[in-house]
Every structure is written in structure tokens, then in C-alpha cells.
C-alpha positions, 0 to 999 in steps of 0.5 A, spaced: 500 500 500 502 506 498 502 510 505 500 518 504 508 520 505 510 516 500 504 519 495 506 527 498 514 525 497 513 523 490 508 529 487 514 534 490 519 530 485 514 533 480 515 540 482 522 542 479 526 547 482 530 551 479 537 547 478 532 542 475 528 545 470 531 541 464 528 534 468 522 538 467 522 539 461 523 532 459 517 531 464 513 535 460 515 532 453 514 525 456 507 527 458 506 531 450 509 525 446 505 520 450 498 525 450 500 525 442 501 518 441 495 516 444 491 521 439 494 519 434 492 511 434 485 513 436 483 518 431 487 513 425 484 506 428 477 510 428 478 513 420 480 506 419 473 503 422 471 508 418 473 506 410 472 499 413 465 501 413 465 504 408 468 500 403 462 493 406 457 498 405 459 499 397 461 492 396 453 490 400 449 495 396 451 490 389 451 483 392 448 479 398 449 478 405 449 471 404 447 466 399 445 459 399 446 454 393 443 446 391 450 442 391 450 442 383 450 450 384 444 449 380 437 450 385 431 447 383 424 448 387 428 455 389 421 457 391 421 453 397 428 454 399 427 461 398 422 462 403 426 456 409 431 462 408 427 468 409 424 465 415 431 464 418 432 468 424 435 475 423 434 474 415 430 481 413 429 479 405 431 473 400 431 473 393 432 468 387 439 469 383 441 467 377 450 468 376 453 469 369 460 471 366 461 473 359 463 478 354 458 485 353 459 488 346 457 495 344 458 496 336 467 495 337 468 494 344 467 489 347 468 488 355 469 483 360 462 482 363 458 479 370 451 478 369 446 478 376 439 475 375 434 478 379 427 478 380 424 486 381 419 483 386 424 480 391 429 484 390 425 491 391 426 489 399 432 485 398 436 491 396 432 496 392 434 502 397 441 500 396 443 500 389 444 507 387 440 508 380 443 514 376 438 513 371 432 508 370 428 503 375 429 496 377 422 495 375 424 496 368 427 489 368 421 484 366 421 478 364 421 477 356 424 484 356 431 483 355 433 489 358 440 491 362 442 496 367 450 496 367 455 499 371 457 507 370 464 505 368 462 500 364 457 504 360 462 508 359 466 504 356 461 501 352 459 508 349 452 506 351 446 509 352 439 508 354 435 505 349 442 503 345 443 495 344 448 491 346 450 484 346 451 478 351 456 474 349 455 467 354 459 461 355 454 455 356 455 448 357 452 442 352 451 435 353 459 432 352 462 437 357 464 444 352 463 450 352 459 454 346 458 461 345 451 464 346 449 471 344 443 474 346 441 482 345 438 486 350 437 494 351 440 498 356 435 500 361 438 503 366 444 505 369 448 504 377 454 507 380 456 503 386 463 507 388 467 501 388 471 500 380 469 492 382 462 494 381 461 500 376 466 497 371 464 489 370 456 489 373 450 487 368 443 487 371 438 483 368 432 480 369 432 471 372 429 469 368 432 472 361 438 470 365 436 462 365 433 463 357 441 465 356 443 458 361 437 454 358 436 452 365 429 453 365 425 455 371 431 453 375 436 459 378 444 459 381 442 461 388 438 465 393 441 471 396 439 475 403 440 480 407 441 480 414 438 485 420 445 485 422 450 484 416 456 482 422 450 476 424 450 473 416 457 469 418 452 466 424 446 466 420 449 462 414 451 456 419 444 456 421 442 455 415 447 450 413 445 447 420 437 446 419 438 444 411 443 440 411 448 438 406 443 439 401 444 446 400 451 451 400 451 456 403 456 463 403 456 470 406 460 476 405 466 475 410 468 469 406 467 472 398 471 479 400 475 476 405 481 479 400 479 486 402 478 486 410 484 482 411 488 487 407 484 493 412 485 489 418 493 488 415 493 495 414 490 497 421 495 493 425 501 496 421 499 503 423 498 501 430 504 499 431 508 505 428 503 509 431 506 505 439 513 507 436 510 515 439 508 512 446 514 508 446 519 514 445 515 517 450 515 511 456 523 511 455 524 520 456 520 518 462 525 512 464 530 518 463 527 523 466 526 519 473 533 517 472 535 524 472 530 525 478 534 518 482 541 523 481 539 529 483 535 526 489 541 522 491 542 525 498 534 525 499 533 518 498 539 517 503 536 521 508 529 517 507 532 511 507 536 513 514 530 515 517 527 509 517 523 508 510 523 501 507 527 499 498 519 499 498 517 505 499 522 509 495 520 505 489 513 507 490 515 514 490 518 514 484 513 509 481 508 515 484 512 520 479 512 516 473 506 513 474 502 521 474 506 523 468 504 517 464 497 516 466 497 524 464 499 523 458 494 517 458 488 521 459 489 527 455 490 523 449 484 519 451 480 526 451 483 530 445 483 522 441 475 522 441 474 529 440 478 528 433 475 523 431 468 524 433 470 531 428 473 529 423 468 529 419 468 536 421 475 538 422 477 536 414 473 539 410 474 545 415 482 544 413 481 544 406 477 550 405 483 553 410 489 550 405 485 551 399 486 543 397 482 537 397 485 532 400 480 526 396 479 529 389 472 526 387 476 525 380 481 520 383 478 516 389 470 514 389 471 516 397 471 524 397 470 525 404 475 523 410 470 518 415 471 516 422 468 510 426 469 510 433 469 504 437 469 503 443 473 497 445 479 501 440 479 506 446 479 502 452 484 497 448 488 503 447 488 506 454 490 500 458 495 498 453 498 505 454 497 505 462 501 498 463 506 500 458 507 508 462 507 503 469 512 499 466 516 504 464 518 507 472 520 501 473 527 500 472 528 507 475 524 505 482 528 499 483 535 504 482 533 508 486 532 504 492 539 500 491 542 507 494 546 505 499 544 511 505 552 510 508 554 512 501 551 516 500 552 521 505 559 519 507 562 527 504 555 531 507 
């Protein structure tokens, strides 16, 4: 237990006098670095939460949460398994799917293309208030109609515009196991921006059932597609599935098939935390330097102590008092002006750039144009504590140094 001299002892060694006023300078740093250190990761943690949402909700406002396939990737009487998906627990909506991959031809360009089948009456509430249509309507994709919506990009490219025709050249599988080409024409009826290049640059849109005329795979689909109440529950939703279906059925969701995105962010996040501890490490070796300077200066006073009676312990303690005050300072106004920042920082960029006269995502060259920040929670307290142990530890060496001072030594000259 830390006894009210030990505790008034060490909160004196913080007041410098005037002999010492370069000790408290480095005290002061300490204090700013460790304060700044802990800042910094939370602000970036937080942008990073913030382009990692960023980038689910533009890779989700073009595909599903999950998805569930029959063991040919072929699914028969979808109808009934697209109502046992619906009534899964936490699926908000479910709908028929029908997957291709081919080529899309506009006069001479030709394009590498993905097609989604999607029925307008099932994907008004699978993903309607999600795709962000530029131009057309979802309800423009009836069957027998040949109509497309394409990405902008793709469009673009293509040279297309609505009402133009394009050409959709598909491999299908015949009888003896090749592949020939199909061609089917269809009129563009639309067209979507998602924000992401993987989508703007390679989707098509049509309709089911035009898409399983192209696979001559009757009235049949490639798989049922959902949407969850929580899209972090969709790992859990599709083990249920897998669970009450059985092996009649496969099933995905969307940490599986954009694992390559989310582990090069998580990637990313760990590298800058561990750049950014490189700030609060710094810090925690000018506290060790600064009590160091400390236990020098106050040699003589340690002696004295120790010859009244006080315990190594005690003189540990008080030290570990001094440093423990810097570093927990330094902890605490870092936790402060880190959620403040981040909790602004839709505020204080643009607010920078109107200053600086610079943009600093020009809408030309990223999709993203604002800077987003998500603060969560248990980045701070991971942050905090971390800090916390690594500042207490930081006393230590300089604690045990000084109550190594031999008092008879110490004392021999005064």
C-alpha cells in the first residue's frame, strides 16, 4: 500500500526547482509525446473503422449478405428454399439469383462482363434502397424484356446509352462437357454507380429469368441471396442455415467472398498501430530518463529517507508515484483530445481544406471524397490500458535504482 508520505514525497519530485528545470522539461515532453501518441492511434484506428465501413457498405449495396446454393450450384424448387431462408432468424429479405460471366459488346468494344439475375419483386426489399440508380428503375427489368442496367464505368466504356443495344456474349455448357458461345441482345435500361471500380466497371443487371433463357436452365436459378438485420450476424446466420438444411444446400456470406479486402484493412490497421506505439514508446523511455535524472539529483534525499527509517519499498513507490502521474497524464489527455478528433473529423477536414485551399480526396481520383471516422469503443479502452501498463512499466527500472542507494554512501562527504 502506498502510505500518504510516500504519495506527498513523490508529487514534490514533480515540482522542479530551479537547478532542475531541464528534468522538467523532459517531464513535460514525456507527458506531450505520450498525450500525442495516444491521439494519434485513436483518431487513425477510428478513420480506419471508418473506410472499413465504408468500403462493406459499397461492396453490400451490389451483392448479398449471404447466399445459399443446391450442391450442383444449380437450385431447383428455389421457391421453397427461398422462403426456409427468409424465415431464418435475423434474415430481413431473400431473393432468387441467377450468376453469369461473359463478354458485353457495344458496336467495337467489347468488355469483360458479370451478369446478376434478379427478380424486381424480391429484390425491391432485398436491396432496392441500396443500389444507387443514376438513371432508370429496377422495375424496368421484366421478364421477356431483355433489358440491362450496367455499371457507370462500364457504360462508359461501352459508349452506351439508354435505349442503345448491346450484346451478351455467354459461355454455356452442352451435353459432352464444352463450352459454346451464346449471344443474346438486350437494351440498356438503366444505369448504377456503386463507388467501388469492382462494381461500376464489370456489373450487368438483368432480369432471372432472361438470365436462365441465356443458361437454358429453365425455371431453375444459381442461388438465393439475403440480407441480414445485422450484416456482422450473416457469418452466424449462414451456419444456421447450413445447420437446419443440411448438406443439401451451400451456403456463403460476405466475410468469406471479400475476405481479400478486410484482411488487407485489418493488415493495414495493425501496421499503423504499431508505428503509431513507436510515439508512446519514445515517450515511456524520456520518462525512464527523466526519473533517472530525478534518482541523481535526489541522491542525498533518498539517503536521508532511507536513514530515517523508510523501507527499498517505499522509495520505489515514490518514484513509481512520479512516473506513474506523468504517464497516466499523458494517458488521459490523449484519451480526451483522441475522441474529440475523431468524433470531428468529419468536421475538422473539410474545415482544413477550405483553410489550405486543397482537397485532400479529389472526387476525380478516389470514389471516397470525404475523410470518415468510426469510433469504437473497445479501440479506446484497448488503447488506454495498453498505454497505462506500458507508462507503469516504464518507472520501473528507475524505482528499483533508486532504492539500491546505499544511505552510508551516500552521505559519507555531507
Amino acid at each position: 500500500m502506498i502510505n500518504p508520505v510516500e504519495f506527498l514525497v513523490g508529487l514534490r519530485y514533480l515540482r522542479a526547482k530551479r537547478r532542475t528545470r531541464f528534468v522538467s522539461f523532459i517531464t513535460l515532453i514525456s507527458l506531450l509525446g505520450i498525450a500525442l501518441g495516444v491521439a494519434a492511434l485513436i483518431v487513425i484506428l477510428s478513420v480506419m473503422n471508418g473506410f472499413e465501413g465504408e468500403l462493406r457498405n459499397r461492396l453490400l449495396s451490389m451483392s448479398a449478405h449471404g447466399n445459399v446454393t443446391g450442391p450442383a450450384r444449380i437450385t431447383e424448387n428455389w421457391r421453397s428454399l427461398r422462403d426456409d431462408v427468409a424465415s431464418e432468424p435475423g434474415v430481413a429479405a431473400a431473393a432468387p439469383f441467377v450468376h453469369m460471366e461473359g463478354m458485353i459488346q457495344s458496336g467495337r468494344d467489347l468488355q469483360a462482363v458479370l451478369v446478376h439475375g434478379v427478380d424486381p419483386d424480391y429484390e425491391a426489399a432485398m436491396s432496392g434502397d441500396l443500389i444507387n440508380l443514376i438513371e432508370g428503375s429496377l422495375d424496368s427489368l421484366q421478364p421477356g424484356s431483355r433489358s440491362v442496367i450496367l455499371g457507370r464505368l462500364l457504360a462508359q466504356n461501352l459508349g452506351v446509352r439508354i435505349g442503345d443495344g448491346v450484346v451478351l456474349l455467354i459461355p454455356r455448357a452442352v451435353g459432352d462437357g464444352t463450352l459454346e458461345p451464346r449471344l443474346e441482345r438486350f437494351i440498356l435500361r438503366g444505369v448504377f454507380e456503386a463507388g467501388l471500380q469492382e462494381h461500376d466497371s464489370v456489373l450487368a443487371l438483368v432480369n432471372a429469368r432472361d438470365a436462365a433463357a441465356v443458361l437454358d436452365i429453365g425455371d431453375e436459378v444459381t442461388a438465393i441471396r439475403y440480407r441480414a438485420d445485422n450484416v456482422m450476424q450473416a457469418p452466424a446466420i449462414s451456419a444456421g442455415l447450413r445447420n437446419r438444411l443440411g448438406d443439401a444446400v451451400i451456403t456463403s456470406d460476405w466475410t468469406v467472398e471479400n475476405a481479400s479486402y478486410f484482411r488487407a484493412i485489418r493488415l493495414e490497421k495493425m501496421m499503423m498501430s504499431l508505428i503509431l506505439s513507436l510515439i508512446i514508446g519514445v515517450a515511456a523511455f524520456n520518462i525512464v530518463a527523466s526519473l533517472v535524472m530525478v534518482v541523481t539529483d535526489k541522491t542525498n534525499d533518498i539517503a536521508v529517507l532511507r536513514t530515517l527509517g523508510m523501507k527499498a519499498g517505499g522509495v520505489v513507490r515514490i518514484f513509481f508515484i512520479q512516473g506513474a502521474i506523468i504517464g497516466w497524464a499523458g494517458v488521459i489527455v490523449g484519451v480526451l483530445l483522441g475522441i474529440v478528433v475523431a468524433i470531428n473529423v468529419p468536421v475538422i477536414v473539410p474545415a482544413l481544406e477550405q483553410w489550405f485551399g486543397f482537397q485532400i480526396m479529389p472526387g476525380d481520383v478516389y470514389y471516397v471524397t470525404r475523410i470518415p471516422s468510426e469510433l469504437e469503443w473497445p479501440d479506446v479502452i484497448t488503447i488506454a490500458v495498453s498505454a497505462f501498463v506500458l507508462t507503469s512499466l516504464a518507472t520501473l527500472y528507475p524505482a528499483r535504482r533508486a532504492a539500491m542507494v546505499n544511505p552510508a554512501v551516500a552521505l559519507r562527504y555531507e
